[in-house]
Every structure is written in C-alpha cells, then in structure tokens.
C-alpha positions in Angstrom: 108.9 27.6 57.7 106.6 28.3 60.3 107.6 29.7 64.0 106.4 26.2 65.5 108.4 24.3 63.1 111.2 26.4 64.2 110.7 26.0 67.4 110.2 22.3 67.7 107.4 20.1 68.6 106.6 19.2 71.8 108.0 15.7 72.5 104.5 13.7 73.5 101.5 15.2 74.9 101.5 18.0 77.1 100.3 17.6 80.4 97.8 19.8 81.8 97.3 20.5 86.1 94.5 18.9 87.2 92.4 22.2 88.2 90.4 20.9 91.8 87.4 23.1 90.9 84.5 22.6 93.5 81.3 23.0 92.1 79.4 25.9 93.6 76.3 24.0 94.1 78.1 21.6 96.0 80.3 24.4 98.0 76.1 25.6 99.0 75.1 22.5 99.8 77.7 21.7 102.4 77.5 25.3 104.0 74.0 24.5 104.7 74.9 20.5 106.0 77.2 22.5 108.5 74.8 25.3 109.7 76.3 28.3 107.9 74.1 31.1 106.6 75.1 33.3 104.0 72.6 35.9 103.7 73.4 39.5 106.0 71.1 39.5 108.9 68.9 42.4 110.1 70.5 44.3 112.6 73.8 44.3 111.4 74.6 47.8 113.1 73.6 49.6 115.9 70.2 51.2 117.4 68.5 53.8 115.8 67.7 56.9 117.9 63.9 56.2 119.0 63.6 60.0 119.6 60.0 60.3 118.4 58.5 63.0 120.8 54.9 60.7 120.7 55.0 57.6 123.6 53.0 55.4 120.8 55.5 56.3 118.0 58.2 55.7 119.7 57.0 52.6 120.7 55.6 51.1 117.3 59.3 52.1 115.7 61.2 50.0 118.7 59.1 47.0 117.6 59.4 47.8 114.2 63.1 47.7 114.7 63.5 44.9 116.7 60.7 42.5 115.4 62.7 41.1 112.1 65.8 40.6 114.7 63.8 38.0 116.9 62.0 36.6 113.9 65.6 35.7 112.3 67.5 34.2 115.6 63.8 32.5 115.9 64.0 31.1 112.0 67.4 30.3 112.5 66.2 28.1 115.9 63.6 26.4 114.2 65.6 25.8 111.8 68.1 24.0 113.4 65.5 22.1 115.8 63.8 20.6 112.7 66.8 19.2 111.8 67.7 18.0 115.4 64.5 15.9 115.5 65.1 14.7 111.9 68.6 13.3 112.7 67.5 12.2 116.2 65.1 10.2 114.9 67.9 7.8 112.9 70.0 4.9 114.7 72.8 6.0 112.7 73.3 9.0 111.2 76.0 10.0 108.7 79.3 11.2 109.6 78.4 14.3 108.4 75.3 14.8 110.5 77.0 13.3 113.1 79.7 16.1 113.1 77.4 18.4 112.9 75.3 17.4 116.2 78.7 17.7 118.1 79.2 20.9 116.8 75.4 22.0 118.3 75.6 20.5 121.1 79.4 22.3 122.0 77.4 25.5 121.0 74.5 24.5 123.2 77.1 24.2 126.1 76.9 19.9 126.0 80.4 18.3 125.8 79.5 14.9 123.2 82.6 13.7 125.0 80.7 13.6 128.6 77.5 12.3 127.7 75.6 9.3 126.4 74.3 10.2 122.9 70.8 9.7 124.2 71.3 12.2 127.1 72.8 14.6 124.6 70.0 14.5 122.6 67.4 15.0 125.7 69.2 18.4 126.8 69.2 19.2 123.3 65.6 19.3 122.4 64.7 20.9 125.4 67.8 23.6 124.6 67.3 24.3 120.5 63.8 26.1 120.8 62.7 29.4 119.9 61.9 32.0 122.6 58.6 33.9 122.1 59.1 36.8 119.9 56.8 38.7 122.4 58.9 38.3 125.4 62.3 38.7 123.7 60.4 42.7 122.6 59.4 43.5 126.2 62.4 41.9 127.8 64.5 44.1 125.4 62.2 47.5 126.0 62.1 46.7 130.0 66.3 46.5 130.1 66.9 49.2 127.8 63.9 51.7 128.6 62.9 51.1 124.9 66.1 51.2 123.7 67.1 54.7 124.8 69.4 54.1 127.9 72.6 55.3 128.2 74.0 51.4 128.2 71.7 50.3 124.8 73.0 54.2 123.1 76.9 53.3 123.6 77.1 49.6 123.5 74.1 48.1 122.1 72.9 46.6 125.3 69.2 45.9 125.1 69.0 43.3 128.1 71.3 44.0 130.7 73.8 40.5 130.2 76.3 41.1 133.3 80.0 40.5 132.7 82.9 40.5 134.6 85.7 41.0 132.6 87.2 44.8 132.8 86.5 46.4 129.9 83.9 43.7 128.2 80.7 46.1 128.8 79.3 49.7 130.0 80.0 50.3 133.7 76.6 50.9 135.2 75.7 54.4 136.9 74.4 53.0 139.7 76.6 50.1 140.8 77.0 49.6 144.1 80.3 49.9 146.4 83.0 46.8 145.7 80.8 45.7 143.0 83.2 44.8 139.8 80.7 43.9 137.1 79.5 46.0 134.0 76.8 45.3 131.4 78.4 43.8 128.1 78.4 45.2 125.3 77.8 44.0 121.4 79.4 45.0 118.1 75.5 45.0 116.8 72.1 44.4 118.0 71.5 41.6 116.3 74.4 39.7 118.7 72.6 41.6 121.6 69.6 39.5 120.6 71.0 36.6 119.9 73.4 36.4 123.3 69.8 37.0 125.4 68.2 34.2 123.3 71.2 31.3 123.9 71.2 33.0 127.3 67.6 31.6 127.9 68.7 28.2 126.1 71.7 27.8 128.1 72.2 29.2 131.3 71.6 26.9 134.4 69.5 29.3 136.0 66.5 28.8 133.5 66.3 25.3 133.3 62.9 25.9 134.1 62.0 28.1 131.7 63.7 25.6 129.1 61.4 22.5 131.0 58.4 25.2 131.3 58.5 25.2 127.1 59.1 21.6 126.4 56.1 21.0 128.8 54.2 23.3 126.4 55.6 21.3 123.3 54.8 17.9 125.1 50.8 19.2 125.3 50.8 20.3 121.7 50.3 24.2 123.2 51.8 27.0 121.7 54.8 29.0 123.1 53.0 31.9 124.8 55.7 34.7 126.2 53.0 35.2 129.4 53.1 31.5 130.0 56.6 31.0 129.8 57.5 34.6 131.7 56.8 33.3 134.9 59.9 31.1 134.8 62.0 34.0 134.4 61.9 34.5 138.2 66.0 34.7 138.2 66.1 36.8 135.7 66.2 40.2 137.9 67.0 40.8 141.6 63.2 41.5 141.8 61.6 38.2 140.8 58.4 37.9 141.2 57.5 41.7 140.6 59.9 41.7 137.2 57.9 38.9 135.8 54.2 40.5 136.7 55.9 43.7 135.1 56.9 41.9 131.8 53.5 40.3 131.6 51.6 43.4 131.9 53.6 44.9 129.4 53.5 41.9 126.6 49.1 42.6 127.6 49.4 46.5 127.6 51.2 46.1 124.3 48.8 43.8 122.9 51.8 41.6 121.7 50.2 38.5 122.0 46.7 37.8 120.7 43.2 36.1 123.1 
C-alpha cells in the first residue's frame, strides 16, 4: 500500500492562498505616475578636493564635477513641467494625476487646499522650470570659492543657504556680533544643488526671477543665466554688484555661447 493511501486522501480539493503578486511592470509604471526615480543620481557623496595647482585645471574639474548635477535636477524639472502642461491642459484629469498635482504643488510650497485650481496651476508653471545650468555653475563657484571653502569642504555647502536652527549648518568665520545664523549643510552635493534650485523656484524673494523666466518662455526665448541673473538682486547683501560679478563670470567662463 502506498504512503498516500496510508495516509488518507484529502477530503475535496485543496485550497491554495490567493498569492497578490503585483506585476513588476505595473509596480514601474506607477513609480513613474507618482514622480519617483529609481536610478542613483550623480553626486551622491561629497566634493572632491579641487586641489589642482593650475587656476584653468582646477576650474575645468569644478565644472566637470558639477555639470551632470545641474543637468539631472534640470531633467528632472523638465520632466515634471512637461507633464504639468500635459495635465493642465485636461478639464478633468484622473484621480491619479490629480493626486499627483497636489502632491507638486505641496512640494512647490502651494497648499491645493487654499487655492482655486486655476490659480494653482498659474504659480505652478511659473514655479516648475529649470534654472540655467550656467548660473547654477557660477552661483555654486562664487559661494564656495570653487568649491574649496572651509563651509563647501565640511558640509557640502556650495551656495551659502542660511539657516537658523542650531546645529543645521557650518557656523561662518566671520559672523557678526548677536548674529545666530550658520550656513546649512547637506548629506551630498547633489541635495546642495537641488535645495539652491527649489530655492530659486520657491522663495518669495525671487518671484521675479520666476516672472523674469516665464517672460522669457512667453517670447519663445531661451533661458539665458545673464538674462535671468539680474533678478537675483536679493540674492546677496551686495545686489547689484553680486549680479554684475556672476555675469562676468558666466562671460569670462565662456559658459554660455553668442
């Protein structure tokens, strides 16, 4: 007699658990209907020591370094912008889309609760734009003195972002008397870049940078760093003579071409 006849056979048929298997493709094509990337970006760690005893060297390896950075927080932008205009164009979009646009404009600093959808999407498309990759390299090798400060060496600070929480930065050298702020720091230079560039998008205080580029898109002209640098007036304590100073050096550096 065999061991299963022995054993007895299973009264009826044997019920199985249903296994909830989602497909991978679908699992992609929902991290990409929500915004989430999955590839590692560039930058990922912190700066290389730009120690090359030649001025030109040293200058060609910053860029090298930091050019892929702005390209991907650029791609990422246009990315999302493109598909701002696509959904912004429908009378009614899905709920899926629709969760989604809440979710950029709470990134973009909008609250969808506050706001007529129409407004929302006004701020938006003059907020979710890229910022010229020549301004984001000079801005960076003006704040950091091309990336060999003390503040960009110990905490990846390659544009001088102010906070005032004790502890959330690098206390600089020279602050003044009473003053309480230091200049944050970032796990990684690639969120050092990408802080500066939602900085630009966000802040109040260049809302006419943002207006300044939307102008620009409005006359079919392309984003041009010296164009849009001379909204950047707020930027530094010294205005006018910061912006002259990052101009000259997106010219001097050839970074920008006619």
């Amino acid at each position: 007699m065999r061991l299963s006849d022995q054993l007895g056979k299973p009264h009826g048929r044997v019920r199985q658990r249903p296994a909830y298997v989602i497909p991978l493709a679908l699992l992609l094509a929902l991290a990409v209907a929500v915004g989430y990337r999955l590839t590692r970006p560039p930058g990922h760690g912190d700066l290389p020591a730009f120690d090359q005893p030649e001025v030109a060297a040293m200058k060609v390896a910053f860029f090298d370094f930091l050019r892929p950075i702005a390209q991907y927080h650029n791609q990422r932008i246009a990315e999302e912008r493109r598909w701002l205009l696509r959904v912004a164009g429908k009378e009614s979009p899905g709920w899926l889309e629709q969760h989604r646009l809440e979710r950029l404009a709470k990134r973009y600093g909008i609250d969808p609760a506050e706001v007529a959808r129409d407004e929302m999407l006004a701020v938006l498309k003059r907020r979710v734009d890229i910022v010229p990759e020549s301004l984001v390299l000079i801005q960076a090798a003006k704040e950091s003195g091309w990336g060999r400060s003390r503040m960009a060496r110990e905490g990846n600070t390659l544009f001088g972002e102010r906070c005032f929480d004790d502890g959330c930065g690098v206390v600089p050298e020279a602050r003044r008397e009473g003053a309480s702020h230091e200049v944050r720091s970032f796990p990684t230079v690639n969120a050092a870049v990408g802080s500066h560039v939602h900085n630009l998008n966000t802040h109040p205080g260049y809302a006419e940078f943002r207006k300044a580029r939307q102008k620009l898109r409005q006359d079919d002209k392309a984003l041009s760093g010296i164009a849009l640098a001379e909204y950047l007036v707020r930027y530094s304590e010294r205005g006018d003579a910061y912006v002259k100073e990052i101009i000259s050096m997106i010219v001097q550096n050839d970074l920008e071409a006619g």
